[in-house]
C-alpha positions as CSV (number, residue, x, y, z in Angstrom):
1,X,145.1,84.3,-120.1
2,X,146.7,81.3,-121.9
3,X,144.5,78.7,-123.6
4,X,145.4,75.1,-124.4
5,X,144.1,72.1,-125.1
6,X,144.5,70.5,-122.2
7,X,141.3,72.6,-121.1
8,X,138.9,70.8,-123.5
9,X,136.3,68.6,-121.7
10,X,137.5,64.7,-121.9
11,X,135.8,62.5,-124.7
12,X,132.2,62.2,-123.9
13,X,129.4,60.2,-125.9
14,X,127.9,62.8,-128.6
15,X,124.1,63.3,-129.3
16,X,122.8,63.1,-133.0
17,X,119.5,64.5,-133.4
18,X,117.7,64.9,-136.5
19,X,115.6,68.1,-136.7
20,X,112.6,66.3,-138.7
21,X,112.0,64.1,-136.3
22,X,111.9,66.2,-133.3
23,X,108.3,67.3,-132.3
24,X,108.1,71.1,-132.6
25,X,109.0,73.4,-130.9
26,X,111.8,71.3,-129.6
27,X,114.2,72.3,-132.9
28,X,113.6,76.1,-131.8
29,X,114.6,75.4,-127.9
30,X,117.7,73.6,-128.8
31,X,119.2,76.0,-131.8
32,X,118.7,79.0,-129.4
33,X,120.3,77.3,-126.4
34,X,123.7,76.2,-128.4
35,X,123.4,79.6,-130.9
36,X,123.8,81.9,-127.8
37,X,124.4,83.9,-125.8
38,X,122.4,86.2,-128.7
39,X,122.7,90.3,-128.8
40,X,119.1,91.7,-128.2
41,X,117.9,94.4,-130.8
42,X,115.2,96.7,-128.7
43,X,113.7,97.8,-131.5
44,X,111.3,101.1,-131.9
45,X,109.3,101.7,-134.6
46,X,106.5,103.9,-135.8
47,X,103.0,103.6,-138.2
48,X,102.4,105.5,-140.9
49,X,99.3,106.3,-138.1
50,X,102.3,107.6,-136.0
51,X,101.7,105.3,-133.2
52,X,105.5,104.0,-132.0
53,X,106.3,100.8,-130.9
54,X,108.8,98.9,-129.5
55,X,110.0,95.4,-129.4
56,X,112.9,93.1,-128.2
57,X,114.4,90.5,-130.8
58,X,117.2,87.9,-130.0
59,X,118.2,86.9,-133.5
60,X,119.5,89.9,-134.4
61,X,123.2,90.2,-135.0
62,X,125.8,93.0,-137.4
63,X,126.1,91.5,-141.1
64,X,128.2,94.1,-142.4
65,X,131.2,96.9,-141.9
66,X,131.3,99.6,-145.1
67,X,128.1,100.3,-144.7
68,X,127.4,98.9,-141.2
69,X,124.7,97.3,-141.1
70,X,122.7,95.0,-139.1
71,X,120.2,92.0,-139.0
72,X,116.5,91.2,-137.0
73,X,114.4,88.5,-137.6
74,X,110.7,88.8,-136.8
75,X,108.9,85.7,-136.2
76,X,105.0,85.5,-137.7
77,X,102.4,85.3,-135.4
78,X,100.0,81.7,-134.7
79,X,97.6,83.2,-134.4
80,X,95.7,86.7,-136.2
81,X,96.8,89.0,-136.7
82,X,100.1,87.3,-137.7
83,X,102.4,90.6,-138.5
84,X,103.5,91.3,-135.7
85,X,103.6,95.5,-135.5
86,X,107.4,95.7,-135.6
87,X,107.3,94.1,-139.1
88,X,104.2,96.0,-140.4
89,X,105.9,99.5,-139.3
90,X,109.4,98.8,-141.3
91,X,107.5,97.9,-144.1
92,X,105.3,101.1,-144.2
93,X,107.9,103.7,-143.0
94,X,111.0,101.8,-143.9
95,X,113.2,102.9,-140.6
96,X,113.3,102.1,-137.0
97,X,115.9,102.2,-133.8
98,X,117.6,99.8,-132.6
99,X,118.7,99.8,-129.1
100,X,121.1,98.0,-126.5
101,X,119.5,96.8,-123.8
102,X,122.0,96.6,-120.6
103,X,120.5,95.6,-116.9
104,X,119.5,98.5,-115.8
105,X,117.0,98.4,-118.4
106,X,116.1,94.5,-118.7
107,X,112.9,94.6,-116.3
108,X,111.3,97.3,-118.9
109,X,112.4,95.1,-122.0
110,X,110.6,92.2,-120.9
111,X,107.5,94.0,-120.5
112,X,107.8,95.4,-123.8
113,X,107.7,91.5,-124.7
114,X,103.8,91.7,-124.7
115,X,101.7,91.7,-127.3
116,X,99.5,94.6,-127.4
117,X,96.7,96.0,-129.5
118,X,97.7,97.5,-132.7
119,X,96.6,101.1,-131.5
120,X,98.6,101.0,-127.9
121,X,102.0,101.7,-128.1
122,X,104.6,100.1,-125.4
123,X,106.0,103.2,-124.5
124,X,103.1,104.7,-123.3
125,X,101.9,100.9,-121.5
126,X,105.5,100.8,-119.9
127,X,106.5,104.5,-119.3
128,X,109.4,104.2,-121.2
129,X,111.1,108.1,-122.0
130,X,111.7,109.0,-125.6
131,X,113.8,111.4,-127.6
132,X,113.2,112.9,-131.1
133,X,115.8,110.2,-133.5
134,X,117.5,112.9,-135.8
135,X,117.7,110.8,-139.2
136,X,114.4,108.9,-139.0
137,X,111.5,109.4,-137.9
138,X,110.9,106.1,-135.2
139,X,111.6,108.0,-131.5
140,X,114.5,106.4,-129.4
141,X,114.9,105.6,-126.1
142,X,116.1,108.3,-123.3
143,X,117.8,105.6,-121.1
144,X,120.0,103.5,-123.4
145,X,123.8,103.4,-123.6
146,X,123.5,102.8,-127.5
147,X,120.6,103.6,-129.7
148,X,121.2,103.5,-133.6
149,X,119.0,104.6,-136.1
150,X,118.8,102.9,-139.4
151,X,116.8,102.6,-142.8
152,X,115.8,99.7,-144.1
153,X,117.9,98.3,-147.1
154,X,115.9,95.0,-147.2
155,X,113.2,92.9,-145.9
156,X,113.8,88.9,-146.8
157,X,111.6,86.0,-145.8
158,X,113.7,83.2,-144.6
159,X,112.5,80.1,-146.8
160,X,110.9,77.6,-145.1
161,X,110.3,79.6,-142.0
162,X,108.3,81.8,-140.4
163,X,110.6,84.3,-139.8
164,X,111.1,87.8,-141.5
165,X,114.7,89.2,-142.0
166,X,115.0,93.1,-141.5
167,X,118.3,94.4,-142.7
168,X,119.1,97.9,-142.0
169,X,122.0,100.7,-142.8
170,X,122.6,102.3,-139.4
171,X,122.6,106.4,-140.2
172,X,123.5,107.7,-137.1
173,X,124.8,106.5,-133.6
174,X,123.9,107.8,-130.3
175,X,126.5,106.8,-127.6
176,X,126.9,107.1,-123.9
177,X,129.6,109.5,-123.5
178,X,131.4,107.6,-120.9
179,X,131.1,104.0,-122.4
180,X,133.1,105.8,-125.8
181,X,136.4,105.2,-125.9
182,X,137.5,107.9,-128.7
183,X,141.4,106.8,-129.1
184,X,140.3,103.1,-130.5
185,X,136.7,104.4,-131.7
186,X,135.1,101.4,-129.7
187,X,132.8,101.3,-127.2
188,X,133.8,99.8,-123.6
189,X,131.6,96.4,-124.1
190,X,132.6,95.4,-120.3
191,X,131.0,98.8,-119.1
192,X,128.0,99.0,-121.2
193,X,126.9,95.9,-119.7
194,X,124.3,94.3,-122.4
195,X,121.8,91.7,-121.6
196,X,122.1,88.2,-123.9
197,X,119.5,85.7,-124.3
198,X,120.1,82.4,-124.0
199,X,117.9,79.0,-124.5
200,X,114.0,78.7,-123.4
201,X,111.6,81.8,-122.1
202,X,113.4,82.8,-118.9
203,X,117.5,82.2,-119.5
204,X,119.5,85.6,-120.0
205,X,123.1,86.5,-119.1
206,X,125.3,89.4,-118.8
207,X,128.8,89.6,-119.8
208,X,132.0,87.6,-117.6
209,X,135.4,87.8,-118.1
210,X,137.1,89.3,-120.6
211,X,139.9,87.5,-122.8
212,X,141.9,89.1,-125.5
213,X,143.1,87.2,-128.6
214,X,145.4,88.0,-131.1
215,X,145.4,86.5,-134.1
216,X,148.9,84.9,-135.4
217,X,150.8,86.1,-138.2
218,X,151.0,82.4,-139.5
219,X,150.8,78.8,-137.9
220,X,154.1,77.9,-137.9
């Protein structure tokens, strides 16, 4: 496919909103409608009680290569308690799995959207299968094409907000055989089919077309 700008929308009148003066929540409906679509991190978790949980999170995204590592944020609770499980479990164990949620499997992550008592864990409310992780000890999910399991390298509180970064060194990959594609050492994103969140409660997509870009050797 050829790009050029001849595709760009014509001139239009631009919006300029200032995020203090914007009753809340509106700043948090409009950032996650233009920052998308956004990864989901399904992540599962465990007590130092041993009760697992598990948890969808849309601000979540890679950070870094060597290691490879990757990003949640946890929003606090309005209400008590305001620690939402996911965030109590990383800080007492210090691991947890993070999943890929594709469409066969997006009806199951919703539900796992619900808050539930301290003591209940979603897998058992939802009847989502489990298998043993092998580097942590947080179970992972039977069912999805991409599972990694990581320890936690740092927990940051994002200033100003109430929101909780979880950073975390991924151990160990578990992969779909068929969605591997060992000569690049990639997986096939297109077949995997992930689930992205978009802006307000209800808005997810799935993945279009593909387009390849290569980047120039110089700009002349």
């Amino acid at each position: 496919m050829t790009f050029s700008s001849s595709l760009r929308s014509p001139s239009l009148k631009m919006l300029s909103l200032v995020t203090a003066e914007m009753e809340p929540p509106a700043p948090y409906h409009l950032l996650t409608s233009v920052v998308a679509p956004r990864p989901i991190a399904w992540v599962s978790t465990i007590s130092a009680e041993g009760i697992s949980n598990i948890a969808p999170y849309s601000f979540f995204n890679a950070v870094a290569g060597f290691p490879p590592t990757i990003m949640f944020s946890v929003s606090y609770r309005r209400r008590e308690p305001k620690e939402k499980d996911t965030l109590r479990n990383v800080k007492a164990v210090g691991e947890f799995v993070c999943h890929v949620v594709d469409e066969a499997l997006c009806g199951e992550m919703v539900k796992t959207a619900v808050d539930l008592p301290r003591d209940m864990s979603e897998f058992e409310a939802t009847g989502l299968e489990t298998l043993p992780a092998t580097e942590v000890k947080p179970p992972r999910l039977k069912d999805a094409p991409v599972a990694m399991e990581c320890k936690v390298t740092q927990i940051v509180p994002v200033e100003g907000a109430t929101n909780v970064m979880v950073l975390g060194q991924v151990l160990r990959f578990h992969i779909r055989q068929d969605l591997y594609r060992q000569s690049l050492g990639l997986v096939d994103t297109v077949k995997m089919q992930p689930i992205t969140r978009l802006g307000g409660p209800v808005e997810y997509t799935k993945i279009g077309e593909l387009i390849h870009l290569s980047t120039p050797q110089n700009l002349a």
